[in-house]
N, C-alpha and C positions, 0 to 999 in steps of 0.2 A: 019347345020354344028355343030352349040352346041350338038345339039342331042347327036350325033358321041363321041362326048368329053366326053359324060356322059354316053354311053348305053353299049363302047369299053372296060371300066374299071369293069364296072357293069358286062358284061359277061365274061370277063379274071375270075375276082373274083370269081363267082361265079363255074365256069370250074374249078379252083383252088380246091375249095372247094369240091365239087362231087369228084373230084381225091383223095381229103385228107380222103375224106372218106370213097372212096374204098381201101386205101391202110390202113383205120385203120381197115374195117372189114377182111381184107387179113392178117393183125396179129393177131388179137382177134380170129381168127379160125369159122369165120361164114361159109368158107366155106370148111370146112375138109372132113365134111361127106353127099355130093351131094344126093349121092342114097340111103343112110339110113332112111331119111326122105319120099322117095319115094315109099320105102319099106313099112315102116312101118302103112302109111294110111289102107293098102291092107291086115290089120292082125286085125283078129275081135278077139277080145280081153274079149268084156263084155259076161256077162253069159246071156243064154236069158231066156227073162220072163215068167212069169210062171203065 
């Protein structure tokens, strides 16, 4: 039963926390541009060797 006392807060907490940090990368714009970055792997870029 102590367990319970200490494990309930500890994962409240920690669930708080995950939340607060997806709602800071939903301001900071991590996620604006989904498919640009998906794009972009698929674009060869370098010159080739020679």
């Amino acid at each position: 039963m102590t367990g319970l006392l200490f494990l309930i807060p500890v994962a409240l907490g920690l669930g708080l926390l995950g939340l607060a940090a997806f709602f800071w990368a939903m301001r900071s714009g991590q996620f604006d541009d989904p498919d640009g970055s998906a794009s972009r792997i698929l674009i060869d870029e370098d010159s080739p060797a020679e």
